[in-house]
C-alpha positions as CSV (number, residue, x, y, z in Angstrom):
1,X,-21.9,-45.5,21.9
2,X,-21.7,-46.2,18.2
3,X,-23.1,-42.8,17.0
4,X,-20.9,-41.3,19.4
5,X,-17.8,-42.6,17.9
6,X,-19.2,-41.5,14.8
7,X,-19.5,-38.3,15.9
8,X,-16.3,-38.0,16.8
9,X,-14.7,-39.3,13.7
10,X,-17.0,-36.8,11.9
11,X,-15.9,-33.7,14.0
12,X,-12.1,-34.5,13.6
13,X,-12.7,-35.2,9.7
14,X,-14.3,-31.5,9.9
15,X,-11.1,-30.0,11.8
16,X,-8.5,-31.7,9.3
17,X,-11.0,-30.3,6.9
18,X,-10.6,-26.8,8.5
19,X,-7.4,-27.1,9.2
20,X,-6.0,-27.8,5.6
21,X,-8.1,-25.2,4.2
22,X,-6.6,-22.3,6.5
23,X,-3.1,-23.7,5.7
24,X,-3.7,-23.1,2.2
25,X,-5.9,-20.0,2.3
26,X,-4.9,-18.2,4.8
27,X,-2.0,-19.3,6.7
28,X,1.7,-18.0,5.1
29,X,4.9,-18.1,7.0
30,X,6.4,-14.9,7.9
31,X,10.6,-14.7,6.1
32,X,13.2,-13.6,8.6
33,X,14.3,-11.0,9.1
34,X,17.5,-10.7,6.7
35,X,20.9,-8.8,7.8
36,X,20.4,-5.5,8.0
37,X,23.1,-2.6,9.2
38,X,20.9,-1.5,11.6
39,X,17.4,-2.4,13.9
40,X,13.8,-1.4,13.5
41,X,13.0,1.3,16.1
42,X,9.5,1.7,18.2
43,X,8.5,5.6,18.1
44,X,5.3,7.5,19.6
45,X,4.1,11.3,18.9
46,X,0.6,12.8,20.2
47,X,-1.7,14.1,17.7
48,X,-4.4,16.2,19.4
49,X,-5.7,14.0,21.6
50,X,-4.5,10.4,20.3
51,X,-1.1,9.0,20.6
52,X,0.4,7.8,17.3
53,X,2.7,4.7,17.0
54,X,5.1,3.9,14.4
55,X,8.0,1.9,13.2
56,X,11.6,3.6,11.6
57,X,14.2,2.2,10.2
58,X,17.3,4.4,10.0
59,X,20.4,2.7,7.9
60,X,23.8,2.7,9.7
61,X,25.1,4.9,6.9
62,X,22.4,7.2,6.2
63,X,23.3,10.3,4.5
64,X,22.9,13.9,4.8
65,X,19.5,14.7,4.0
66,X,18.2,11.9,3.3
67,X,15.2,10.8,1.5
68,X,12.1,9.1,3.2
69,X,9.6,6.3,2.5
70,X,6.3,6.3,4.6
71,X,4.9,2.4,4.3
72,X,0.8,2.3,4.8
73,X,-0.1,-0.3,5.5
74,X,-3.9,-2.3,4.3
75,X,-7.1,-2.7,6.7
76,X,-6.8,-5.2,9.4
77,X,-2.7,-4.9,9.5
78,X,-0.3,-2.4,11.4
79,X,3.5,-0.8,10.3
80,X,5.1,-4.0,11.8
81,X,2.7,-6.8,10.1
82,X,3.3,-4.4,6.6
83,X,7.0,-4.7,6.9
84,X,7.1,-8.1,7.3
85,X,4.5,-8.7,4.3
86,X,6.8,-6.9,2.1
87,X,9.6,-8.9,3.2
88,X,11.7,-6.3,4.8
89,X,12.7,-5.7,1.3
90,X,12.0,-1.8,2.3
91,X,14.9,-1.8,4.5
92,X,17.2,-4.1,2.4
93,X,16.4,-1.0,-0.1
94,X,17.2,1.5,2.5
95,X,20.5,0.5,3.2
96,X,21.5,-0.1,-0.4
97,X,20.5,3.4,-1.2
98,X,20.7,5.4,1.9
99,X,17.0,6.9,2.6
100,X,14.8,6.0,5.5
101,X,11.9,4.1,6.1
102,X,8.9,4.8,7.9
103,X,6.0,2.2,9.2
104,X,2.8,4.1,11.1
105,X,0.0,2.8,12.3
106,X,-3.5,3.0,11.1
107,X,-6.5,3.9,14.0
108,X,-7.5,0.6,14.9
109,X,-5.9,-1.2,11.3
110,X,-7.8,1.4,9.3
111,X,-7.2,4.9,7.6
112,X,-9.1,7.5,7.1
113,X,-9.3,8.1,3.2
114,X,-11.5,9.6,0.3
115,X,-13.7,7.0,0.7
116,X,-17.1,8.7,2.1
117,X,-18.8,5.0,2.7
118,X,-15.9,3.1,4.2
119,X,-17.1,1.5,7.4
120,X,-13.9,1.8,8.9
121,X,-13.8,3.7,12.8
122,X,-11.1,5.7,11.2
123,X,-13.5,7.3,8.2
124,X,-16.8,6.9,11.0
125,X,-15.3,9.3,13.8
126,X,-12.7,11.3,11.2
127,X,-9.8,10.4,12.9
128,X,-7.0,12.8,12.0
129,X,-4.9,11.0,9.7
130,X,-3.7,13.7,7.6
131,X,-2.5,15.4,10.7
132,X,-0.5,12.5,11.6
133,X,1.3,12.1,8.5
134,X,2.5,15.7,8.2
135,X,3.4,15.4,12.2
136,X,5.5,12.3,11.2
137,X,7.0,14.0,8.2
138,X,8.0,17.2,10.7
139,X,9.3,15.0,13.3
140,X,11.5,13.2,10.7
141,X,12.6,16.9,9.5
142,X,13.5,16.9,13.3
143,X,15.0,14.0,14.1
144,X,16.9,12.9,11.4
145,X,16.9,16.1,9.1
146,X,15.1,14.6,5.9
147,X,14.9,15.9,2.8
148,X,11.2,17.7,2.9
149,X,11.3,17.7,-0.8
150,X,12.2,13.8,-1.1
151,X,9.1,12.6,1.2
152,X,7.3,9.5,-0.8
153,X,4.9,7.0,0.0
154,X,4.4,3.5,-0.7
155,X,0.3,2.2,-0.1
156,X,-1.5,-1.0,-0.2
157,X,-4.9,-1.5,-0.3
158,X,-6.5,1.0,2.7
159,X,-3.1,2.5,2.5
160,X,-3.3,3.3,-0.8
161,X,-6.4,5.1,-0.8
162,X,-4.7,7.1,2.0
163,X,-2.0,8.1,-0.2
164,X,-4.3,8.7,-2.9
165,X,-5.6,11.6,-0.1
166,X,-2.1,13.1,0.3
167,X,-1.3,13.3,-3.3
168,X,-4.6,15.1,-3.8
169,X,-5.5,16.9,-0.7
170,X,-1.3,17.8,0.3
171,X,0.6,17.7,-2.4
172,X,3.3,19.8,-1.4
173,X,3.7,17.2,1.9
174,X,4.8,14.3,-1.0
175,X,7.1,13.7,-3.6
176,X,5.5,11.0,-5.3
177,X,3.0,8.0,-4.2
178,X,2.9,4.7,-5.0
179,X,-0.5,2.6,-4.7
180,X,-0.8,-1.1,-5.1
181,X,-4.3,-2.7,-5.0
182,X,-6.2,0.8,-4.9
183,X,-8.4,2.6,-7.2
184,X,-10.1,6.0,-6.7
185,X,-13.8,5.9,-5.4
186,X,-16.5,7.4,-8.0
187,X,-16.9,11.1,-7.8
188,X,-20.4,10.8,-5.7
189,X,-18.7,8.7,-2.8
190,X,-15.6,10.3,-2.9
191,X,-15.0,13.4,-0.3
192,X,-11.0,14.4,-1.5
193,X,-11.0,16.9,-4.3
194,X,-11.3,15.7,-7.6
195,X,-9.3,18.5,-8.8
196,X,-5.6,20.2,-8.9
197,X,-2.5,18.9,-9.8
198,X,-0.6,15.6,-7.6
199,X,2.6,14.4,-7.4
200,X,3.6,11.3,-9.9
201,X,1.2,8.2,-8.7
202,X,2.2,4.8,-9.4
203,X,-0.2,2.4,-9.6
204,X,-0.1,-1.6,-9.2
205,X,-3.2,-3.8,-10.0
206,X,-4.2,-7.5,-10.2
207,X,-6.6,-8.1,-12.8
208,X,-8.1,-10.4,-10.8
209,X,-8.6,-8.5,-7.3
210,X,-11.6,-9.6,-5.8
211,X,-11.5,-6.8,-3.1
212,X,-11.0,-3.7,-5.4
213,X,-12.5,-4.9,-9.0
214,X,-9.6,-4.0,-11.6
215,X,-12.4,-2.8,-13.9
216,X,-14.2,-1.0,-11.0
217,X,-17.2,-1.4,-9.2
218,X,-18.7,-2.3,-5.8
219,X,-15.7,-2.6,-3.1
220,X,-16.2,-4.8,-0.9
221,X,-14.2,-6.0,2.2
222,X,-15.1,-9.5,3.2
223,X,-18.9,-9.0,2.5
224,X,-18.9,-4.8,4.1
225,X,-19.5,-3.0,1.5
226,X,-17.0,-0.1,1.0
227,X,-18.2,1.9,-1.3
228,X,-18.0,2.2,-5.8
229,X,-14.4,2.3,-7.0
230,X,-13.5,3.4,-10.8
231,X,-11.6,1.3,-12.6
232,X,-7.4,0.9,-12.3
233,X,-7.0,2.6,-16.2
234,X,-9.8,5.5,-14.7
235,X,-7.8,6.1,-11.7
236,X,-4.5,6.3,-13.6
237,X,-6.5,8.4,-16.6
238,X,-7.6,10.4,-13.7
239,X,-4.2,11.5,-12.4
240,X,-2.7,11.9,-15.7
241,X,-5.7,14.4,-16.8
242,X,-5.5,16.5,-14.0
243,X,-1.8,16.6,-14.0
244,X,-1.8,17.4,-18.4
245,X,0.7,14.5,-19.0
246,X,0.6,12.4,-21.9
247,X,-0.2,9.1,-22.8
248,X,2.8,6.9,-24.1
249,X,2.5,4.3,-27.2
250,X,2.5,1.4,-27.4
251,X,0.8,-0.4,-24.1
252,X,3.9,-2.5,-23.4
253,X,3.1,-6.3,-22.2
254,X,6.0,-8.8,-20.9
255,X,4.3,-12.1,-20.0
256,X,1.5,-11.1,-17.1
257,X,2.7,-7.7,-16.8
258,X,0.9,-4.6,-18.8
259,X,2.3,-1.3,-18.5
260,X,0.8,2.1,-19.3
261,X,3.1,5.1,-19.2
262,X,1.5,9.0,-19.2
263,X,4.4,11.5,-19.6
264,X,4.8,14.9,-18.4
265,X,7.6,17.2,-19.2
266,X,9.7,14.5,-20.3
267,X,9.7,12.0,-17.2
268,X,6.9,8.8,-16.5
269,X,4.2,11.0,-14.4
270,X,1.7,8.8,-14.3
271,X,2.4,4.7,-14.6
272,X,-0.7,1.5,-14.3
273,X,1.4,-1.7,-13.7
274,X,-1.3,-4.4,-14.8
275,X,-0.3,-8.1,-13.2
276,X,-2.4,-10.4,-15.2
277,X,-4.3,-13.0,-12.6
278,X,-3.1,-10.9,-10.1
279,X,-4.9,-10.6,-6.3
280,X,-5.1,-8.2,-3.5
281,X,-1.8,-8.7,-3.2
282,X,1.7,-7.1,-3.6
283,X,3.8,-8.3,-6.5
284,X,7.0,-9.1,-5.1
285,X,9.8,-12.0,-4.8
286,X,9.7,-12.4,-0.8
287,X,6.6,-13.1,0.6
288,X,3.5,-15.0,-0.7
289,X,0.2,-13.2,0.9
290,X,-2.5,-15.7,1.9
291,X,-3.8,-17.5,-1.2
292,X,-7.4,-16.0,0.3
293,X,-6.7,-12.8,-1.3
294,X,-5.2,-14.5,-4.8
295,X,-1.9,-15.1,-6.5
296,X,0.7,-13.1,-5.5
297,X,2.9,-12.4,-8.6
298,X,6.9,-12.7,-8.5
299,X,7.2,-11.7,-12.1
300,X,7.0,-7.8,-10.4
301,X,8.7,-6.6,-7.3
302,X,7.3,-3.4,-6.4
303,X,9.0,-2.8,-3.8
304,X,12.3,-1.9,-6.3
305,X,10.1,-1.3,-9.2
306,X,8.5,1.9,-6.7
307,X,12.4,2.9,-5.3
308,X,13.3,3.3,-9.4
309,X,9.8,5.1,-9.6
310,X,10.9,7.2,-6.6
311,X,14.5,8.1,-8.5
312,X,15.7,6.7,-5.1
313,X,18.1,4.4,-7.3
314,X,19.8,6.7,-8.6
């Protein structure tokens, strides 16, 4: 009787023990959902032989030709889980400056990127991601007339290595990308080309991502090894070499944030933000990701900092 009330005691010490650690590792409460002039719509198209969800949100006074944002989201999340780990701030920005927002969703959490080793289904059975992208982009052409030359996209993690494929593989499909928490796989586990120009590529890195090493390296994905990534600098040296743009001095630092500009023709082309400490996370000022994938930076808000990126602020 007495070791079995120790045992008991001992297993509900353990699950306190487990449960405080997933509160503070894992666990992070979603915000609300803040006014917005209009709601989030639910949206399927076909895609050979798969059916394609995705999430759009249309402000109340969208404009004639409007721009559009397409949100990818990182492995293991979906367009809804994305919006609500940016905080919605995505649509705040939509209404304030009239372009629409689009939210698809990966094959089962993943995409299909450059990433020849990825152990993803997605890369494994070369699910048709590209083709679903430019099918979304058409039917927004349809549907709500979009700009085709104003299409941009907005990446994290898995997501961002799928926009790294439409700048390089499509460029003409994209305006500009923007990739937080991504770097571009070495050139022997890579199967985009490595060549030709891209549209202007944003980049956002935590110097202290565990998942995708800031100064490159082995990738891994909580212990599956992904592949060899270059380093955040590389990846940004890479776009602005193969685009001719030029690199702008001084480095510019303000507290934890770095900044390296390449110019092309005048305009930022090419731009590294570098959060100091930072995780696989997003910098922003609305939602905190799970401490499991480090600190979560408020001294940069992506979201806004990609819309100026975008000229969508203008």
């Amino acid at each position: 009787m007495y070791l079995l009330k120790i045992g008991c005691i001992s297993l509900a010490v353990l699950l306190v023990i487990i449960a405080a650690l997933y509160s503070y590792y894992v666990y992070t409460p979603i915000p609300k959902t803040p006014p917005l002039s209009a709601t989030i719509r639910t949206s399927k198209i076909k895609v050979g032989e798969l059916e394609r969800s995705f999430l759009s949100y249309v402000p109340a006074k969208a404009p004639d030709h409007p721009a559009l944002v397409i949100m990818l989201h990182g492995s293991g999340l979906d367009g809804k889980r994305f919006r609500e780990w940016t905080g919605y701030s995505f649509d705040q920005l939509a209404d304030k400056h009239g372009f629409l927002v689009a939210y698809p969703d990966g094959y089962k959490g993943n995409w299909n990127d450059c990433r020849i080793n990825a152990p993803f289904e997605a890369k494994q059975l070369n699910i048709d991601d590209m083709g679903f992208l430019h099918t979304l982009i058409a039917y927004y052409e349809r549907q709500y007339n979009i700009d085709p030359a104003k299409v941009f996209v907005f990446g994290y993690s898995n997501g961002g290595q799928m926009a790294f494929r439409l700048a390089m593989e499509t460029p003409e499909k994209v305006a500009a990308i923007a990739a937080v928490c991504a770097s571009l796989p070495d050139a022997a586990t890579c199967s985009c080309t490595m060549q030709g120009a891209t549209p202007p590529v944003l980049l956002i890195n935590g110097t202290a991502d565990k998942i995708i090493p800031y100064k490159g390296g082995e990738v891994t994905l909580f212990f599956k090894k992904v592949g060899i990534g270059i380093s955040a600098p590389a990846t940004a040296k890479h776009f602005a070499d193969r685009n001719n743009a030029v690199e702008q001095q001084p480095e510019t630092t303000s507290g934890t944030i770095s900044q390296r500009t390449w110019i092309k023709e005048g305009h930022a082309f090419v731009k590294l933000i570098s959060i100091s400490g930072g995780g696989h996370t997003v910098p922003q000022q609305t939602f905190r990701f799970p401490r499991l994938l480090g600190m979560t930076s408020t001294a940069y808000d992506s979201p806004s900092e990609a819309c100026h990126f975008f000229g969508l602020d203008k």
